[in-house]
LOMARLO-498368 format. One record per residue (C-alpha): x, y, z; residue number from 1. Coordinates in steps of 0.001 Angstrom, whole numbers, padded with zeros to 6 digits. Layout:
<sites>
[[X; Y; Z]; NUM]
...
</sites>
This chain:
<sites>
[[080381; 111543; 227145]; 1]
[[083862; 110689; 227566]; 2]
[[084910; 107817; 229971]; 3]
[[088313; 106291; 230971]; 4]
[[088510; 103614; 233528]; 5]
[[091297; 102664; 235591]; 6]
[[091369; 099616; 237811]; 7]
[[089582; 101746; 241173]; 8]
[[088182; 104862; 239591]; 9]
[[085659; 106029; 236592]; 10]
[[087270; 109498; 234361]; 11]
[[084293; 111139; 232762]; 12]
[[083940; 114464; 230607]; 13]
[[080105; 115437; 230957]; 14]
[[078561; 117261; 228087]; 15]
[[080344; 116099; 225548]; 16]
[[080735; 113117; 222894]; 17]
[[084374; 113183; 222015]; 18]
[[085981; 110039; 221877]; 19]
[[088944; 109167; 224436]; 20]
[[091931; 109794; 222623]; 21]
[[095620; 108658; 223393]; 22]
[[098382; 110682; 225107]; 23]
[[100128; 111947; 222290]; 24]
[[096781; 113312; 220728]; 25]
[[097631; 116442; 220573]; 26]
[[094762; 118879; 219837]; 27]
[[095789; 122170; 219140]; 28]
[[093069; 124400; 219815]; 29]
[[093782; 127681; 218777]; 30]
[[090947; 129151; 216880]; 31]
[[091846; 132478; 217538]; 32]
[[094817; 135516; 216591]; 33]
[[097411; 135875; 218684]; 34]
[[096039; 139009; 220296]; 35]
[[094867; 137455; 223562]; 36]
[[094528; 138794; 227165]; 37]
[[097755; 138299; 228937]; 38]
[[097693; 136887; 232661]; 39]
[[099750; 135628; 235279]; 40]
[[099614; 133024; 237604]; 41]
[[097155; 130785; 235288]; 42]
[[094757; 127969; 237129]; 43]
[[093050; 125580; 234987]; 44]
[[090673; 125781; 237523]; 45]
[[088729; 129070; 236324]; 46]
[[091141; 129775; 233384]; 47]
[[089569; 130873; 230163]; 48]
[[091503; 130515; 227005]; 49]
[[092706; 131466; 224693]; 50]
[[095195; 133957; 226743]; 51]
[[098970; 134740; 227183]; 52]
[[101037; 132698; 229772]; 53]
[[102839; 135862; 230707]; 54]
[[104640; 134316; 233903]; 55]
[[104951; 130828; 232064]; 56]
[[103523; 128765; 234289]; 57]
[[100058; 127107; 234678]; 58]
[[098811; 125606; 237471]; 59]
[[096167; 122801; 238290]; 60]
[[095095; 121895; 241972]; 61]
[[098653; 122458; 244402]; 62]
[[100946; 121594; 240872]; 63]
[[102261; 124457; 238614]; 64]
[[104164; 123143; 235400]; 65]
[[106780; 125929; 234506]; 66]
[[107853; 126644; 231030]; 67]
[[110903; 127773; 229779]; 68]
[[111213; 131549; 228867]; 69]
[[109540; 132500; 225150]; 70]
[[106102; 133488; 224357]; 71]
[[103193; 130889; 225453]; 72]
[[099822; 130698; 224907]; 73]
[[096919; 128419; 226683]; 74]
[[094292; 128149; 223787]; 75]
[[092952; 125261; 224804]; 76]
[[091066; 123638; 228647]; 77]
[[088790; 121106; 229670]; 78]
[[087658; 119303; 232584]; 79]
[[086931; 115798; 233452]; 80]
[[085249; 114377; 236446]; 81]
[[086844; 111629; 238445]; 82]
[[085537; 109278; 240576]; 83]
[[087537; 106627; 242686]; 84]
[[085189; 104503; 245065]; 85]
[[085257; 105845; 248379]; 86]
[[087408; 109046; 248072]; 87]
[[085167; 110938; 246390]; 88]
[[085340; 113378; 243505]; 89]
[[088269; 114625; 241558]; 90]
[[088541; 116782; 238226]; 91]
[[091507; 116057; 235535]; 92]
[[092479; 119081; 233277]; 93]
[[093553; 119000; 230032]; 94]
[[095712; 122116; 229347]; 95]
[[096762; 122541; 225384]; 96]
[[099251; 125528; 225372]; 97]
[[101460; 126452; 222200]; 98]
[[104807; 128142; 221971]; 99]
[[105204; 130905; 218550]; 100]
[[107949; 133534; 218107]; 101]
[[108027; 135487; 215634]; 102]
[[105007; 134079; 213853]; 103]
[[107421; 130565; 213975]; 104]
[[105930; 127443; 215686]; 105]
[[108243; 126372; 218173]; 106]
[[106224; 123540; 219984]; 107]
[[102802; 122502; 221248]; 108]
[[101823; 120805; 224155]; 109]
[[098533; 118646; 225527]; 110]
[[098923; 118576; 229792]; 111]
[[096632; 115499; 231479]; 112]
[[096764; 116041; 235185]; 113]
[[094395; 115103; 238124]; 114]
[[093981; 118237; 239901]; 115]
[[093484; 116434; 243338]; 116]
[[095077; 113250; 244895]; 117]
[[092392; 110206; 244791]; 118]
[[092552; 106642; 246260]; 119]
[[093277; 104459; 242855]; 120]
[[095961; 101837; 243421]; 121]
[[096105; 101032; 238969]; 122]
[[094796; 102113; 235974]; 123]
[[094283; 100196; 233187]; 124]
[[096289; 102625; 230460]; 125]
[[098529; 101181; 228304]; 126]
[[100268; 104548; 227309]; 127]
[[103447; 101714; 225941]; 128]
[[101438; 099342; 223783]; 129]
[[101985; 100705; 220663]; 130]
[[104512; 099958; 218200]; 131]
[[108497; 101089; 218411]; 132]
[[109543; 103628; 216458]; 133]
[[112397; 105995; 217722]; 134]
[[112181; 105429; 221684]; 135]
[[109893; 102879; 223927]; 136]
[[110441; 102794; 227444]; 137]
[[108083; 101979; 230251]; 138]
[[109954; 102014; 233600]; 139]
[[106825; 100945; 235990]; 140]
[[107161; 099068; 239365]; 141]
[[104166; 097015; 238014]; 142]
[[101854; 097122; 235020]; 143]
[[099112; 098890; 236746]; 144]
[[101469; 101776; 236747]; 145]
[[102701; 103027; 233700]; 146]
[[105980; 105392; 233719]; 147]
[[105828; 105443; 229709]; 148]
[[108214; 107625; 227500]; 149]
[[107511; 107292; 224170]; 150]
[[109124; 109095; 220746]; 151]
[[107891; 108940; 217456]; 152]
[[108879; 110962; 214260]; 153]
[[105916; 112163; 211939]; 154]
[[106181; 113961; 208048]; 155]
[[103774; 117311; 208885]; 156]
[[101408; 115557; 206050]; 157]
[[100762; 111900; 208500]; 158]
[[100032; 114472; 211437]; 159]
[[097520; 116404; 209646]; 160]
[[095676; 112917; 208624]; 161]
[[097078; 111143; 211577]; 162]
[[093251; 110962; 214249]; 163]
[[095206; 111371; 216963]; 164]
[[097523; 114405; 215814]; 165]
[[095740; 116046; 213888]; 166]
[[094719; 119849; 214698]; 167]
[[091604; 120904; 215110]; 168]
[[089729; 122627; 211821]; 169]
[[090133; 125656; 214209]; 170]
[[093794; 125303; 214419]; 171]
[[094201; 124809; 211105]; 172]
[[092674; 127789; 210018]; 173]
[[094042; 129615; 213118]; 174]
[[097615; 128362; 211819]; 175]
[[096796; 129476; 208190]; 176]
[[095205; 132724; 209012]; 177]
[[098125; 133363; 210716]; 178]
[[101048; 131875; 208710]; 179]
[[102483; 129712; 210999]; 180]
[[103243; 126511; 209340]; 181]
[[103539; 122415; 210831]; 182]
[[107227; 121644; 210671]; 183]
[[107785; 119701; 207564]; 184]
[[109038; 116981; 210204]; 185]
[[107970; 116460; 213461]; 186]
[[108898; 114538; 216845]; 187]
[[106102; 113280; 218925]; 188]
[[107097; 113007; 222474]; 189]
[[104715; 111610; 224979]; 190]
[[105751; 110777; 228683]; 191]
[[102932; 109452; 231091]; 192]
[[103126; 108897; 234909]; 193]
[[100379; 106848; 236665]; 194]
[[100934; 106510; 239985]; 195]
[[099019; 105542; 243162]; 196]
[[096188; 108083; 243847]; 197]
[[097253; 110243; 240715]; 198]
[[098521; 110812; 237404]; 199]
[[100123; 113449; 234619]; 200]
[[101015; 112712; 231004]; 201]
[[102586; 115392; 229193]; 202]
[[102452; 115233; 224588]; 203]
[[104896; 117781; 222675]; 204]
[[105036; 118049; 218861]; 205]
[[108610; 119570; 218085]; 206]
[[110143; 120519; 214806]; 207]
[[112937; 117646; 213940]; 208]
[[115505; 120248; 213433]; 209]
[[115825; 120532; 217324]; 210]
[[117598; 117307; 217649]; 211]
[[120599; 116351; 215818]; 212]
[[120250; 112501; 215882]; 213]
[[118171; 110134; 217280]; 214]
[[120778; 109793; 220013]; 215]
[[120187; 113777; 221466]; 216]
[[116453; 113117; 220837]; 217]
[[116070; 110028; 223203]; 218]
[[118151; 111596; 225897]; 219]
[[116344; 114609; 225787]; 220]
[[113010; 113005; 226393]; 221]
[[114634; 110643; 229146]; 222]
[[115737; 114381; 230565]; 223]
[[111752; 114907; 230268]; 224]
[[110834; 112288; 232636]; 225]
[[113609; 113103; 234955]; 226]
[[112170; 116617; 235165]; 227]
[[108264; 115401; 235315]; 228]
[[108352; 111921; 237109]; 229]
[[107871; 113269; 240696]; 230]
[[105966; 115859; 239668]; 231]
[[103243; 113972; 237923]; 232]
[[103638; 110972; 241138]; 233]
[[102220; 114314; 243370]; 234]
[[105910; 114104; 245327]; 235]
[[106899; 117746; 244418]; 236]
[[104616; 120470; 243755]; 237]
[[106268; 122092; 240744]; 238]
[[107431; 120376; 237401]; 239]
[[109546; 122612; 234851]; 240]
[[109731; 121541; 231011]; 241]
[[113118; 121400; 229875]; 242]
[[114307; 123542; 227266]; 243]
[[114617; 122375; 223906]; 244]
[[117920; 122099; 221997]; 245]
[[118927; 124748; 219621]; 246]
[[117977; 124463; 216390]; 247]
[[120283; 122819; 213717]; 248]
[[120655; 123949; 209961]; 249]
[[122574; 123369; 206899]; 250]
[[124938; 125692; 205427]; 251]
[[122628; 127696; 203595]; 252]
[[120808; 128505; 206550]; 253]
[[117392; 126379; 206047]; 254]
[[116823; 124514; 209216]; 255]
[[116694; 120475; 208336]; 256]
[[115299; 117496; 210227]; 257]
</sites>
């Protein structure tokens, strides 16, 4: 069983053993071809992946996360109980959805959100305790509070041995199976929002080649929690995922890092 505690509530996934992992664990649980059922208006609620995200956006509880246009696919959803003293129940979903054109990965996602507002005041995350590397940042009012944007830059090699990046055996084989390949370089960009009586983090892997320098990169995830921050506080109903830079490459037309 799975349990995260914050300072006023208990997180628990029944049914299963799988250890807690961080927010920038991405999990890629594909598992299956790309020949899935295509369906609008998704809610994690009574979603069953893997399938299409034909109207790209998925929704959990009164939120809806929009994506930008391209060709998305949910292939991965759980649920965790919440508990929070004397409000009650809640459920958290975890959402792992994958963008591929053209048999190209183009960028993969793990969504933590509490479906339903309840009474917790702090959490005891630490989403910015880890070491620099390309961006820190935690902007919280307190420390009970994280507002934590952080961006790291991984060799496709450290993700696949990396615990918390690594795919999935499914993935893997999914990824294999159907020749779409781990960038050679990666960014790992994590932003997490824990707020009073909810939360959302939000982990992308994305090819290196999208960002020109470090520079573009950082303000690109600060443009990330601009566009999720409210959202993931439960002060607007709708979040939308920026779009990604275009793709940079070298004169002979190979993309580079």
């Amino acid at each position: 069983m799975r349990r995260v505690r914050g300072l006023w509530h208990t997180l628990e996934s029944p049914g299963g053993s799988a250890p807690a992992r961080s927010p920038a664990a991405i999990v890629i649980a594909l598992g299956t071809p790309l020949v899935v059922t295509p369906a609008y208006a998704i809610d994690l609620a009574n979603a069953t992946p893997p399938v299409e995200i034909v109207d790209h956006k998925i929704t959990s509880g009164p939120r809806t996360l929009a994506l930008p246009p391209g060709h998305w696919f949910l292939v991965d959803l759980s649920h965790d109980a919440v508990s929070s003293g004397a409000s009650g129940a809640s459920v958290a979903d975890t959402a792992t959805f994958v963008q591929v054109e053209d048999g190209r990965y183009v960028l993969g996602g793990r969504l933590f959100i509490l479906r339903a507002d309840a009474l917790a005041f702090g959490w005891n995350f630490s989403p910015c305790g880890g070491i620099e590397d390309i961006y820190l940042k935690d902007r919280a009012p307190n420390g009970r509070q994280p507002d934590c944007l952080t961006v790291y830059s991984r060799r496709g090699e450290t993700i696949a041995s990396n615990p918390n990046l690594k795919p999935s055996r499914a993935t893997a084989e999914w990824m294999s199976a159907q020749r779409v390949e781990w960038p050679t370089y990666s960014v790992v960009i994590s932003y997490a929002r824990y707020a009073t009586n909810t939360f959302g983090t939000l982990s992308l892997v994305i090819p290196a080649e999208r960002f020109e320098s470090e520079a573009i990169t950082i303000a690109w995830s600060e443009s990330l929690r601009t566009a999720l921050k409210r959202f993931f506080e439960h002060r607007e109903d709708e979040g939308r995922l920026p779009e990604l830079p275009q793709a940079t490459a070298d004169a002979d037309g190979k993309s580079r890092p």
